[in-house]
N, C-alpha and C positions, 0 to 999 in steps of 0.2 A: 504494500500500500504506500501510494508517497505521502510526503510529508505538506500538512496543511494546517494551516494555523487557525480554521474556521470550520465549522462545521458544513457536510455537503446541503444546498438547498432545496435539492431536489433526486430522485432516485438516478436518474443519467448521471446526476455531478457524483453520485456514491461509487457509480459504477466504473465512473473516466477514473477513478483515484486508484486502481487497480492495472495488474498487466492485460495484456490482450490476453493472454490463456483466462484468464481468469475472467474477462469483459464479456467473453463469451457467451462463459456457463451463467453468471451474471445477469445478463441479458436474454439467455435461453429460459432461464428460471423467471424471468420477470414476465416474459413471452407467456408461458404456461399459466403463470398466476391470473395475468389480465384475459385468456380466454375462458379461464373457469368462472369470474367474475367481473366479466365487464363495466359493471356500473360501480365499482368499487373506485377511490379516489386514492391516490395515490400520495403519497408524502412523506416526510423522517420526524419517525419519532422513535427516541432514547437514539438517539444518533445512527439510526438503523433503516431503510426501505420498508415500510410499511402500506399496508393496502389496508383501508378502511371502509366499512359497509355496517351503517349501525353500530358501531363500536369497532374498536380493531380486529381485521381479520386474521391476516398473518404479517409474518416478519419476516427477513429475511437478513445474513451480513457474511461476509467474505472473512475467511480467517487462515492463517499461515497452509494448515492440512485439511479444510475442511470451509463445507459451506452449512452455517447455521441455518435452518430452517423452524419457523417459530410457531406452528400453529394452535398454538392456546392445549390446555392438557384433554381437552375434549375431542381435540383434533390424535392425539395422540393416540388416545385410549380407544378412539375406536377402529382404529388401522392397525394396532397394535399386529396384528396379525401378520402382517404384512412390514413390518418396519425389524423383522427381525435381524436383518445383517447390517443393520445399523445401529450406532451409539445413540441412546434415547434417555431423555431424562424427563419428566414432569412434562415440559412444556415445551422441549426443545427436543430434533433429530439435528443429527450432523450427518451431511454427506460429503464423505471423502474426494478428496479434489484427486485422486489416481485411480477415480473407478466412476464408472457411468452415472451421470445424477436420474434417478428416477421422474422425468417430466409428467409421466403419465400419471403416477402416482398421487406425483405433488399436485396435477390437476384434481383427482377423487377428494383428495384432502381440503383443497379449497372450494370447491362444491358443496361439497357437507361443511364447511365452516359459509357457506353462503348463506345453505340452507336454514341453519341455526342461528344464527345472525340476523337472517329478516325476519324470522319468525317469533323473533324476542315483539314484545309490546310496548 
């Protein structure tokens, strides 16, 4: 990541702060989010890419070995099934940056945080 003395203002500026390998998946990953949730707004928050729909959907951040992917422990707990060859905590998967990011997946996951998100009152 280079060095910036201000926080990014917008998910592209998160994303240019990174190498090209990484601007990539970055951008592949942000691709996948915004087809599963269109109408969701896009912005940083806790200094991270964030997609917003009724409260925050998920999150997303670049890190040395891995890309944090954030989708609330609701998102977690019910793909559990599925997220087994990866490092999973609470509220957080990490996928490793030397192995294929699951798009497909991350699309299911933000669907059902769609669908639980709008259906809040």
């Amino acid at each position: 990541m280079k060095s910036v003395s201000t926080s990014p203002e917008s998910i592209d500026e998160y994303i240019n702060l990174f190498s090209k390998e990484v601007q990539i998946i970055l951008n592949s990953l942000k691709i996948a989010i915004k087809s599963a949730a269109p109408n969701a707004t896009e912005k940083i928050s806790y200094k991270i890419p964030t997609f917003y729909l009724n409260g925050n959907l998920v999150h997303f951040a670049a890190y040395k070995n891995h890309i944090g992917f954030y989708p609330t422990s609701s998102g977690i707990s019910e793909f559990q099934d599925k997220l087994t060859e990866y490092k999973i905590s609470k509220g957080t998967i990490q996928f490793p940056l030397d192995k294929p990011i699951p798009y497909e997946l991350v699309r299911e996951i933000v669907s059902y945080r769609v669908r639980e998100n709008t259906s809040k009152k």
